[in-house]
Structure formats: structure tokens, C-alpha cells
VOMARDO-383158 format. One record per residue (C-alpha): z, x, y. Coordinates in Angstrom, 3 decimals, always signed. Layout:
<recs>
{z: Z x: X y: Y} $
...
</recs>
This chain:
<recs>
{z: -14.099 x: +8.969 y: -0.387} $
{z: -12.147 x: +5.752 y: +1.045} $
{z: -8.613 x: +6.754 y: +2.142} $
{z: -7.991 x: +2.701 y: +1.728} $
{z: -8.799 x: +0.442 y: -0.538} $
{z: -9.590 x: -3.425 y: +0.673} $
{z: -9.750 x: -6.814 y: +0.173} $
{z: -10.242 x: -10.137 y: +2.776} $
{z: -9.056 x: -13.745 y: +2.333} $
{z: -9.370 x: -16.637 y: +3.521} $
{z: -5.817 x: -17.814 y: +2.990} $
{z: -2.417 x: -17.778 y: +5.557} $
{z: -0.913 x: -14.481 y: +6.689} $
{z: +2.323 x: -15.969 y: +5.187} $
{z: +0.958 x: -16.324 y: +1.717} $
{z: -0.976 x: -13.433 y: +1.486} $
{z: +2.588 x: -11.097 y: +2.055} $
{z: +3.593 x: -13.119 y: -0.913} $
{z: +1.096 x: -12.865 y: -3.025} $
{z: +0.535 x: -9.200 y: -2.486} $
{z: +4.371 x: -8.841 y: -3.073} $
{z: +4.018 x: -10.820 y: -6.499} $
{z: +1.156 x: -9.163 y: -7.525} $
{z: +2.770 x: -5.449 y: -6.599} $
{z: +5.439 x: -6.330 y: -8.607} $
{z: +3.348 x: -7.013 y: -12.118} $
{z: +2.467 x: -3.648 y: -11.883} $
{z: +5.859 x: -2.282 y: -11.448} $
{z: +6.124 x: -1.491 y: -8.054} $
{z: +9.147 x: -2.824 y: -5.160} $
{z: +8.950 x: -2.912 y: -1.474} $
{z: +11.548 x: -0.813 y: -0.243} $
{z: +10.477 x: -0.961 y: +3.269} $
{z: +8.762 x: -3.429 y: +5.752} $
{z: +7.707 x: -2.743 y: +9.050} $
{z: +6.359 x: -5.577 y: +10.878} $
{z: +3.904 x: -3.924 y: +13.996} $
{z: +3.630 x: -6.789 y: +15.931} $
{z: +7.522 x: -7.349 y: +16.211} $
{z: +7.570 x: -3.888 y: +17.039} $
{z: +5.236 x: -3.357 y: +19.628} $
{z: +6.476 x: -7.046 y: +21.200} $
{z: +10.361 x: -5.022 y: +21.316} $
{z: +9.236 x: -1.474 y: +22.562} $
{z: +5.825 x: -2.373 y: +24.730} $
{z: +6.434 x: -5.680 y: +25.211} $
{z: +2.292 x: -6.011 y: +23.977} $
{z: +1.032 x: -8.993 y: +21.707} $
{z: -0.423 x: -7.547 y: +18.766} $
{z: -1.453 x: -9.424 y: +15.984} $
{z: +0.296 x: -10.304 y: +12.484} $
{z: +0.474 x: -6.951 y: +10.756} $
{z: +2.603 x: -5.580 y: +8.406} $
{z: +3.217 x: -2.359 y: +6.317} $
{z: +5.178 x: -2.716 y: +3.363} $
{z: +6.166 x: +0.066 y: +1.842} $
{z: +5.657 x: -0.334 y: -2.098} $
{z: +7.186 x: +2.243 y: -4.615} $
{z: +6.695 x: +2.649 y: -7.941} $
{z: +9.993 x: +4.470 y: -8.697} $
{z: +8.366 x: +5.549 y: -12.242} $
{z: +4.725 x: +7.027 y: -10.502} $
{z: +7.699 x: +8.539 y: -7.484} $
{z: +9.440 x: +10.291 y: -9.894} $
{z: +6.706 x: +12.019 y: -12.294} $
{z: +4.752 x: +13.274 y: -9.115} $
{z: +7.631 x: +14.528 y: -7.315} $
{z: +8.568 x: +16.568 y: -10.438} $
{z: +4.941 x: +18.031 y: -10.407} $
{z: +5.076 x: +18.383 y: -6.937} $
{z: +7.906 x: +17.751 y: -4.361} $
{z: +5.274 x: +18.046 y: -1.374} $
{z: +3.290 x: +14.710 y: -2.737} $
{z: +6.608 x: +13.093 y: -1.273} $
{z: +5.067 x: +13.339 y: +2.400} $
{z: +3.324 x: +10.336 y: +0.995} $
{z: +5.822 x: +8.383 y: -0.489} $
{z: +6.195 x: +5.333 y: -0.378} $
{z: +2.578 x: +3.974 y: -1.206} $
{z: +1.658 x: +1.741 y: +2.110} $
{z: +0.134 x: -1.423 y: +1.853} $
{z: -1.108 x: -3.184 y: +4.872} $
{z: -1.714 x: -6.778 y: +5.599} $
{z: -2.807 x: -7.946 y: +8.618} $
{z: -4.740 x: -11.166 y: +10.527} $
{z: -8.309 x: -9.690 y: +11.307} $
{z: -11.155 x: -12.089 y: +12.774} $
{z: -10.179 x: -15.326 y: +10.897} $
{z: -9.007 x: -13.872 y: +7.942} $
{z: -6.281 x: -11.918 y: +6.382} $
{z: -7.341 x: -8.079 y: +5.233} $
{z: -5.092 x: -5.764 y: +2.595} $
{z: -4.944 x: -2.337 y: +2.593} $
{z: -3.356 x: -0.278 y: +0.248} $
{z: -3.629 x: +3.509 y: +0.247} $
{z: -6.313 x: +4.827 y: -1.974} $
{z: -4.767 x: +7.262 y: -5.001} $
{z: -7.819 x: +9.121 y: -5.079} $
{z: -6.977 x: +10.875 y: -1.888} $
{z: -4.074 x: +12.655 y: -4.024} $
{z: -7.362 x: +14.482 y: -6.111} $
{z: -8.411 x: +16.016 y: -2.351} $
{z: -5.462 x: +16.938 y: -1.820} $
{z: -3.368 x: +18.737 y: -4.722} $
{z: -5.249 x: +20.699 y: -7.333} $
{z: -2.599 x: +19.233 y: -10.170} $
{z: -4.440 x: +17.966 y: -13.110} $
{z: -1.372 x: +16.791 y: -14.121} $
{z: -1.316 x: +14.485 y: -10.484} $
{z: -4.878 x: +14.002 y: -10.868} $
{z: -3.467 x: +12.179 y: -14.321} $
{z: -0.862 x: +9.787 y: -12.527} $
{z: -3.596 x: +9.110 y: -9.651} $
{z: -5.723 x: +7.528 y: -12.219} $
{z: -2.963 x: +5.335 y: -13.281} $
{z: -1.875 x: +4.488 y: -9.768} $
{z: -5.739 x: +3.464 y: -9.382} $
{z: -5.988 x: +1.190 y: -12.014} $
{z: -2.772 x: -0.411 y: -11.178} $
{z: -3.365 x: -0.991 y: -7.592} $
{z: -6.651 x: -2.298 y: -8.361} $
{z: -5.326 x: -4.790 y: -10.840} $
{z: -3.195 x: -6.279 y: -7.546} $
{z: -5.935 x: -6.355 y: -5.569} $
{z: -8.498 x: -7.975 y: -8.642} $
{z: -5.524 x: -10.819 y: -8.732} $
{z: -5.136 x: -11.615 y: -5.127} $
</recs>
């Protein structure tokens, strides 16, 4: 099993954060966090790195049902979604929901991973 699902283009690091952000949105979910590595590591290293970004996308309706089946799925709240410059083109990452099957014996979680899935994939089918 993947613990990321993927998908290259061949467009600008600028417009693929917006697309992705558009097309997360459709399916319901925000970004309630950003971290952007290369600023980071520039500040606290002071090391180039290359454009890459985790955004941290919630679904506050997928949050809430699996934290009331289990508070411990939390630890992997928000979903992370990673885009970042890789060769000559731009790569997205999100976080696979399948991993959640491996890891909590919850048919009921099992449910909402299957959801998350198919939503998630739906982003990734429009980018």
C-alpha cells in the first residue's frame, strides 16, 4: 500500500498551489494551514531548498465523524497535501486514506476512508 497518492505536471509551481486549492475545495475541504519548507529551512538553516509546500487541507465534515469514532485518528489531522518543484515539473502529494484501514480496525473509519478516497481522487483526476 502507497502512504501517498501522486500526480506530476508540467505547469508553474504558482498555479499548481492554486489549482490544487480550487480543486480541494469542490470536494469540501479548506486549508487551514500552510507551511512553506523552503522559506523555512532558508530562516532556520539558512539552506536553499526547493519550492515545497504542505498545506494542510481539512475536511471539517470527514474531521468530525472520525474523531467521534475515534479521537486517536486526530494524530493525523489535518490531511497533508504536498506540492513541490521536482526535476522540471511540479509533483502533488496528498496522504493516502487507505493507510487509515492499516491502521484502526473501525469499519465504521474504514467507511469514511472510502469516501475520503474517492474525494481526493476526484482533485487529483481534475488537476
Amino acid at each position: 500500500m502507497q502512504i501517498s497518492i501522486k500526480k506530476k505536471l508540467n505547469i508553474s509551481f504558482e498555479l499548481a498551489v492554486k489549482k490544487v486549492t480550487e480543486e480541494l475545495a469542490k470536494q469540501g475541504f479548506g486549508i487551514i494551514t500552510t507551511i512553506d519548507v523552503q522559506d523555512v529551512l532558508k530562516k532556520k538553516l539558512n539552506k536553499e531548498f526547493r519550492k515545497f509546500l504542505i498545506l494542510g487541507a481539512c475536511n471539517p465534515e470527514f474531521a468530525h465523524n472520525a474523531i467521534e469514532q475515534n479521537d486517536e485518528v486526530s494524530l493525523l489531522l489535518p490531511c497533508n497535501v504536498v506540492i513541490q518543484e521536482k526535476e522540471s515539473l511540479v509533483e502533488i502529494m496528498a496522504f493516502n486514506p487507505d493507510v487509515l484501514t492499516k491502521l484502526f480496525d473501525d469499519e465504521k473509519l474504514r467507511d469514511l476512508s472510502v469516501i475520503l478516497k474517492e474525494r481526493i481522487e476526484e482533485v487529483f483526476k481534475n488537476l
